[in-house]
Jmol script that loads the backbone (N, CA, C; Angstrom):
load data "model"
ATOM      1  N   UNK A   1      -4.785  20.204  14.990  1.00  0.00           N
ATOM      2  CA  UNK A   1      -4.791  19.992  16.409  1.00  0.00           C
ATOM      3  C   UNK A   1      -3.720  20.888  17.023  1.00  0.00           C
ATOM      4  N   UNK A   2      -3.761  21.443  18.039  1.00  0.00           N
ATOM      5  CA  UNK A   2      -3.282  22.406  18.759  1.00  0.00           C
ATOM      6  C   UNK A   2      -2.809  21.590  20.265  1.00  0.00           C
ATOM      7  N   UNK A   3      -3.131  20.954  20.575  1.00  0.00           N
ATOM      8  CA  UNK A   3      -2.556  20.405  21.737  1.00  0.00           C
ATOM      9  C   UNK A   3      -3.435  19.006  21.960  1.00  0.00           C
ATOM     10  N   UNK A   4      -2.221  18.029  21.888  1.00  0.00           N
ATOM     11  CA  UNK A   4      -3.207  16.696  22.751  1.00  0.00           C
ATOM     12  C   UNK A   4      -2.445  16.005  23.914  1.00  0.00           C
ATOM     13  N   UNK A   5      -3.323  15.730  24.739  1.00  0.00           N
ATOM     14  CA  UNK A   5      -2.785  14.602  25.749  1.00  0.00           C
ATOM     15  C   UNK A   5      -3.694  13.521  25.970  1.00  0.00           C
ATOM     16  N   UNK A   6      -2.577  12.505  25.515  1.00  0.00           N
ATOM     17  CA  UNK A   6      -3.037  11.012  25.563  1.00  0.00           C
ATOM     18  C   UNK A   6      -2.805  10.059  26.491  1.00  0.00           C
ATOM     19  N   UNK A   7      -3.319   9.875  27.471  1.00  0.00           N
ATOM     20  CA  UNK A   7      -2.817   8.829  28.002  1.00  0.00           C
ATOM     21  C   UNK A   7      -4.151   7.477  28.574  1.00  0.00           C
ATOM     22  N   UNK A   8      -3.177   5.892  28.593  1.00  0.00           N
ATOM     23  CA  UNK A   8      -3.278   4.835  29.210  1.00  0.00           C
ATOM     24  C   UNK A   8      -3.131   4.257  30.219  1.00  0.00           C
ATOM     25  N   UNK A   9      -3.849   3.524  30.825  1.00  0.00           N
ATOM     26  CA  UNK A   9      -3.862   3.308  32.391  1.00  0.00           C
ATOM     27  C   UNK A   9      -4.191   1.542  32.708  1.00  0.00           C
ATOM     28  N   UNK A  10      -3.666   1.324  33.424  1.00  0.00           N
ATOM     29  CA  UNK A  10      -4.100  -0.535  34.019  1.00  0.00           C
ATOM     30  C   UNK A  10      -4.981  -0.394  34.794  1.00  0.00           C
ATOM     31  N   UNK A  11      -5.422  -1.708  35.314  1.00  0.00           N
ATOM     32  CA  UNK A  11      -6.469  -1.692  36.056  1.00  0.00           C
ATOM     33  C   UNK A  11      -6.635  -1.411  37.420  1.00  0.00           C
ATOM     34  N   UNK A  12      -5.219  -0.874  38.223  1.00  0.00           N
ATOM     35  CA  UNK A  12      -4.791  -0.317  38.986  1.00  0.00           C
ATOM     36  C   UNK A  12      -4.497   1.308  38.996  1.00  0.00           C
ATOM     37  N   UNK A  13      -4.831   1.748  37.663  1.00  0.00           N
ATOM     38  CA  UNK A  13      -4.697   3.015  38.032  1.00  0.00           C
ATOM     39  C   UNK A  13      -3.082   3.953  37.310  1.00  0.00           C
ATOM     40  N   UNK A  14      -2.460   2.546  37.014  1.00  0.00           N
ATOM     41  CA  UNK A  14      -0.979   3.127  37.125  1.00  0.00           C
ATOM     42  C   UNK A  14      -1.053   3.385  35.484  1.00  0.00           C
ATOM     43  N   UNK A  15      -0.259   4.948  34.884  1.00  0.00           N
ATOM     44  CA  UNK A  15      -0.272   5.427  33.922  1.00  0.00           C
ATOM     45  C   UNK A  15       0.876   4.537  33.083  1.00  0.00           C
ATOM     46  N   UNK A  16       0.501   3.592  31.930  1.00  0.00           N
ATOM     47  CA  UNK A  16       1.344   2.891  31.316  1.00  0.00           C
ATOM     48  C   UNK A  16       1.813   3.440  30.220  1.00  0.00           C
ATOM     49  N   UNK A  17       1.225   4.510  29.611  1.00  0.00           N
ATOM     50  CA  UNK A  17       1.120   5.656  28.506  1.00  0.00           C
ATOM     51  C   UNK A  17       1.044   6.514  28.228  1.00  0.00           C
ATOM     52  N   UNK A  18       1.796   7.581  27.618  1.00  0.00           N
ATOM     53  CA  UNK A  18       1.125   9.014  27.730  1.00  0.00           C
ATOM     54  C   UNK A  18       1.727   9.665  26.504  1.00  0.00           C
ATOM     55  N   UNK A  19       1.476  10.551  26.021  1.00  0.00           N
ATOM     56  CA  UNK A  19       2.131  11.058  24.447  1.00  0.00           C
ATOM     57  C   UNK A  19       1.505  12.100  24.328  1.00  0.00           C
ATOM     58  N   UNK A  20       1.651  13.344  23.912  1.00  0.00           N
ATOM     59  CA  UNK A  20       1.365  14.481  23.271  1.00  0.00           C
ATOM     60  C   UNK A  20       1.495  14.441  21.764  1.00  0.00           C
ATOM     61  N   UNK A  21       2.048  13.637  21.071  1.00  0.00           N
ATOM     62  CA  UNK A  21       2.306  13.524  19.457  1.00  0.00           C
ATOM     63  C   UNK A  21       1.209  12.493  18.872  1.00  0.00           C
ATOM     64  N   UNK A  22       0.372  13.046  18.396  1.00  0.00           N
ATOM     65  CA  UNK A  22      -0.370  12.300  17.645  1.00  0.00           C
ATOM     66  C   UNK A  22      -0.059  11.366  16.695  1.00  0.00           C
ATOM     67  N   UNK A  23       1.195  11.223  16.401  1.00  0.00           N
ATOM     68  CA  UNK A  23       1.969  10.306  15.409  1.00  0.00           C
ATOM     69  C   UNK A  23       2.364   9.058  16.445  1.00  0.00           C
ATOM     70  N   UNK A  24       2.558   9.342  18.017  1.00  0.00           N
ATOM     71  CA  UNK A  24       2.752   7.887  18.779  1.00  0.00           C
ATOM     72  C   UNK A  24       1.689   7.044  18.904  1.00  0.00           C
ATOM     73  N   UNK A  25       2.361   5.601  18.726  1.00  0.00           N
ATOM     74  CA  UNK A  25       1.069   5.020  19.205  1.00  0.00           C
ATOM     75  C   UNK A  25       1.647   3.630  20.496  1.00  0.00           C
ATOM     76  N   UNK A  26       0.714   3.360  21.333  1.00  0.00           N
ATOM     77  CA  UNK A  26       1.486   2.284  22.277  1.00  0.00           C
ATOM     78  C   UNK A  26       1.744   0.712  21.593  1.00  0.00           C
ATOM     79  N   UNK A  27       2.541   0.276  21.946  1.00  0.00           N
ATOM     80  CA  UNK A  27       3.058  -0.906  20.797  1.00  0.00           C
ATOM     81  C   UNK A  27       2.716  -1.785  22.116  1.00  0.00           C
ATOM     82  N   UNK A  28       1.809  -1.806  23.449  1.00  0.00           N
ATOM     83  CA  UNK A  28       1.805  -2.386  24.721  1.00  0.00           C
ATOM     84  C   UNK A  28       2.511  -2.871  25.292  1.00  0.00           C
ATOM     85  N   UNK A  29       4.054  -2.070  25.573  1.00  0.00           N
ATOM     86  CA  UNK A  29       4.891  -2.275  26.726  1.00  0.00           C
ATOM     87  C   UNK A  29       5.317  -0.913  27.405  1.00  0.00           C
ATOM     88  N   UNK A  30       5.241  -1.406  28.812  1.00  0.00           N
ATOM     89  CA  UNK A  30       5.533   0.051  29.879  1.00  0.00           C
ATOM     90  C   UNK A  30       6.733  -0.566  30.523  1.00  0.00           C
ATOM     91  N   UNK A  31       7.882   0.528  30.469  1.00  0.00           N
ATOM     92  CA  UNK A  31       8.945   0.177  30.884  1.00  0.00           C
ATOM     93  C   UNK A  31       9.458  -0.662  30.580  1.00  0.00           C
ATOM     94  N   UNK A  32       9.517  -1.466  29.630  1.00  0.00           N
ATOM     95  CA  UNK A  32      10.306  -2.020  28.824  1.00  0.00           C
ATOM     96  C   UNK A  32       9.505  -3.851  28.774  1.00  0.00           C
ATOM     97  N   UNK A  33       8.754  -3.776  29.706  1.00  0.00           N
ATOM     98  CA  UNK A  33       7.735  -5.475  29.810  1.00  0.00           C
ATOM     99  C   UNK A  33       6.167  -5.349  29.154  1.00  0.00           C
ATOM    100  N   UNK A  34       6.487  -6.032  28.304  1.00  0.00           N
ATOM    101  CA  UNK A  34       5.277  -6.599  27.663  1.00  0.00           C
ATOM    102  C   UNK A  34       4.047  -6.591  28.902  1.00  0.00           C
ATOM    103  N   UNK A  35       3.073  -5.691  28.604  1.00  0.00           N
ATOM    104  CA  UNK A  35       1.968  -5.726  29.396  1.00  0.00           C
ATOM    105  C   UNK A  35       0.935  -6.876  28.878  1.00  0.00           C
ATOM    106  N   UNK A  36      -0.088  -7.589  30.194  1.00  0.00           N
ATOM    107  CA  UNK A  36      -0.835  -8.580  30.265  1.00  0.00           C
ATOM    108  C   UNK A  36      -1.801  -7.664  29.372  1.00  0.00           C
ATOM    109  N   UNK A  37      -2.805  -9.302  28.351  1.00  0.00           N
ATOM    110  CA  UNK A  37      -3.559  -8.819  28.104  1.00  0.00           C
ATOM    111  C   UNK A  37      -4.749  -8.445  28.959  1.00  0.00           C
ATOM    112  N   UNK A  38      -5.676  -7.787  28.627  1.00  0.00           N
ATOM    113  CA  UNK A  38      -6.554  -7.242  30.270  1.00  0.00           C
ATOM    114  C   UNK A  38      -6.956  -5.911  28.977  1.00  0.00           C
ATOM    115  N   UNK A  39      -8.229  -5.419  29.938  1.00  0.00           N
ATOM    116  CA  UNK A  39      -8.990  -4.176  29.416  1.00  0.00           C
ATOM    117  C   UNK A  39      -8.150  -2.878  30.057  1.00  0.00           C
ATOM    118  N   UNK A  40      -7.701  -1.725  29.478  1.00  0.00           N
ATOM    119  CA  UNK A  40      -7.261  -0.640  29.680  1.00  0.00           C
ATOM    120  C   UNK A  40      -8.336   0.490  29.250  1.00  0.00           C
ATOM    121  N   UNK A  41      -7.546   1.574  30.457  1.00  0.00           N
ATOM    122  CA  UNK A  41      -8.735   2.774  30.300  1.00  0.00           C
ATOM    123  C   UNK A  41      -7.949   3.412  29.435  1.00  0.00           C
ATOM    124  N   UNK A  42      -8.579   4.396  28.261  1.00  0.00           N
ATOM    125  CA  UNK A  42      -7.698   6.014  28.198  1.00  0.00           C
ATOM    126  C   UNK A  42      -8.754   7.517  28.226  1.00  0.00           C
ATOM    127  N   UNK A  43      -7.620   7.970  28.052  1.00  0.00           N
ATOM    128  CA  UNK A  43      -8.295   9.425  28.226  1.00  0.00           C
ATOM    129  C   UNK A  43      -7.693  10.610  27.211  1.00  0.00           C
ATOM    130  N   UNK A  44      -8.349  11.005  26.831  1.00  0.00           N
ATOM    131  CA  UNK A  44      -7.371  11.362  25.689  1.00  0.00           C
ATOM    132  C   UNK A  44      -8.317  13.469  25.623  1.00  0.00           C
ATOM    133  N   UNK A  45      -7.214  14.543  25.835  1.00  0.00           N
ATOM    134  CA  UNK A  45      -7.630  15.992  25.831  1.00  0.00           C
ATOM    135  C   UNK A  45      -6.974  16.237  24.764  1.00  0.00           C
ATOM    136  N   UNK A  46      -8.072  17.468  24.046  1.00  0.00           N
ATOM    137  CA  UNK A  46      -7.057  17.757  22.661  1.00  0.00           C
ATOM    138  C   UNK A  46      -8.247  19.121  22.390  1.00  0.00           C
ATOM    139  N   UNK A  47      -7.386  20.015  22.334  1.00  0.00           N
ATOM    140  CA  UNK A  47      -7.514  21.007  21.733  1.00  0.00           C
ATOM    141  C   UNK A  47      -7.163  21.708  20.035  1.00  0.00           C
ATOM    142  N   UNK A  48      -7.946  22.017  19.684  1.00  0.00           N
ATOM    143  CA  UNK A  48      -8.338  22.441  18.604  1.00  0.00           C
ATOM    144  C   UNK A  48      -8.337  23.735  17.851  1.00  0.00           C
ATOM    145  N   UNK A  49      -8.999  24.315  16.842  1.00  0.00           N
ATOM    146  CA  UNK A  49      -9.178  25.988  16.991  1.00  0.00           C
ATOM    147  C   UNK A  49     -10.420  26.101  16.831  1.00  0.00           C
ATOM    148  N   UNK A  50     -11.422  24.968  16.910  1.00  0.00           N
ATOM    149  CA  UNK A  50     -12.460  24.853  17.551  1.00  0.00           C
ATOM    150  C   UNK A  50     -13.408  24.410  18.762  1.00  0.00           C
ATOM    151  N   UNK A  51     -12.169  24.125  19.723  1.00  0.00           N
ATOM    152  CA  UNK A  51     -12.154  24.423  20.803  1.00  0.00           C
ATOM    153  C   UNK A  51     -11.803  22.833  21.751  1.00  0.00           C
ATOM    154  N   UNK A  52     -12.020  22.509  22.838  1.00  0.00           N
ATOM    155  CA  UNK A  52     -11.707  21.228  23.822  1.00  0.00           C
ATOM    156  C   UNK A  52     -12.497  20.479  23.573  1.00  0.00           C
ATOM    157  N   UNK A  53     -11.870  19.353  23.319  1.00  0.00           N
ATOM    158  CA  UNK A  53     -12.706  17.801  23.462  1.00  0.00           C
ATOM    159  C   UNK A  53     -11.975  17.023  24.600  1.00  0.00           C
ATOM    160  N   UNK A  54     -12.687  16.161  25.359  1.00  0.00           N
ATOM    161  CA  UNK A  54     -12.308  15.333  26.530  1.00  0.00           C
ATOM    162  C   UNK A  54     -13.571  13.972  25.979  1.00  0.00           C
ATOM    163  N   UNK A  55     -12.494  13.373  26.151  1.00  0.00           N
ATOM    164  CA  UNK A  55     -12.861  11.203  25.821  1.00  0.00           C
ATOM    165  C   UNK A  55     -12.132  10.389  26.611  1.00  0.00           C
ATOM    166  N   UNK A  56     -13.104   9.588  27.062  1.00  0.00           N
ATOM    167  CA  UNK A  56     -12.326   8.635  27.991  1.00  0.00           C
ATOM    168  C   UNK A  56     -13.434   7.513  27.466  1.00  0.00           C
ATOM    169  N   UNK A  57     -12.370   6.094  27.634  1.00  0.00           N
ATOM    170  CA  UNK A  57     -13.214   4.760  27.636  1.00  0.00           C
ATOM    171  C   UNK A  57     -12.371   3.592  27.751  1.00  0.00           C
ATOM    172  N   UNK A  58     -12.450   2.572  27.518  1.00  0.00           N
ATOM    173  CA  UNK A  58     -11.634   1.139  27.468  1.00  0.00           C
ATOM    174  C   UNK A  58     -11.372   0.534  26.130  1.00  0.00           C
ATOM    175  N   UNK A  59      -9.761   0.392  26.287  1.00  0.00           N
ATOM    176  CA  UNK A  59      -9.428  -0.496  25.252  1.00  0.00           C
ATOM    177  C   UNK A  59      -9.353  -2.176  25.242  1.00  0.00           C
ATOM    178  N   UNK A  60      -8.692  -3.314  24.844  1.00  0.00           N
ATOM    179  CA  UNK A  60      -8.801  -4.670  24.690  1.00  0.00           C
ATOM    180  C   UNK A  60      -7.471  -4.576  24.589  1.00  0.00           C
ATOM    181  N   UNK A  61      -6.654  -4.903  24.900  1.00  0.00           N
ATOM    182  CA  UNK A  61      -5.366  -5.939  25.135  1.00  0.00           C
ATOM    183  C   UNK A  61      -5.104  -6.984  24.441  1.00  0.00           C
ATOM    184  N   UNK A  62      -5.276  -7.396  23.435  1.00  0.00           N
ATOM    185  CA  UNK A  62      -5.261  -8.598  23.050  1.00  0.00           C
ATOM    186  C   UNK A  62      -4.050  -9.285  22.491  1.00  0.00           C
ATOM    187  N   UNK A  63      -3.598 -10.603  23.243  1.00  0.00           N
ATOM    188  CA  UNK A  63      -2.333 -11.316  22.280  1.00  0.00           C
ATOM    189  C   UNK A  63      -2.936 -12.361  21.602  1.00  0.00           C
TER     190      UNK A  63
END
end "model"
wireframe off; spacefill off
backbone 0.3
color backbone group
C-alpha cells in the first residue's frame, strides 16, 4: 500500500477518526469520551501500485 486514508464519522457528520497507518485501529473514543453505541459511516482511500480504491459503508458500535 502506497497511501491510505481512513476515516470515521457519527451520525452527524462529525469526523471521530482518521489514520493514514494501516497498523491504527479505533478502540471507539474521540477525544478522549467513550463514543455511544450507534451505526458509524467510514470511508476509507488507498492507493496502491495497482492503482485507487475508494469504499465507504457502516459500521456497528457495539457495547
Amino acid at each position: 500500500m502506497i497511501e491510505l486514508d481512513f476515516s470515521i464519522y457519527n451520525r452527524w457528520g462529525e469526523r471521530v477518526f482518521h489514520t493514514s497507518n494501516p497498523g491504527n485501529c479505533w478502540n471507539g473514543y474521540h477525544r478522549g469520551e467513550l463514543q455511544d453505541a450507534a451505526v458509524y459511516v467510514y470511508v476509507v482511500t488507498a492507493k496502491t501500485v495497482c492503482g485507487e480504491a475508494f469504499k465507504k459503508g457502516t459500521l456497528v458500535l457495539i457495547r
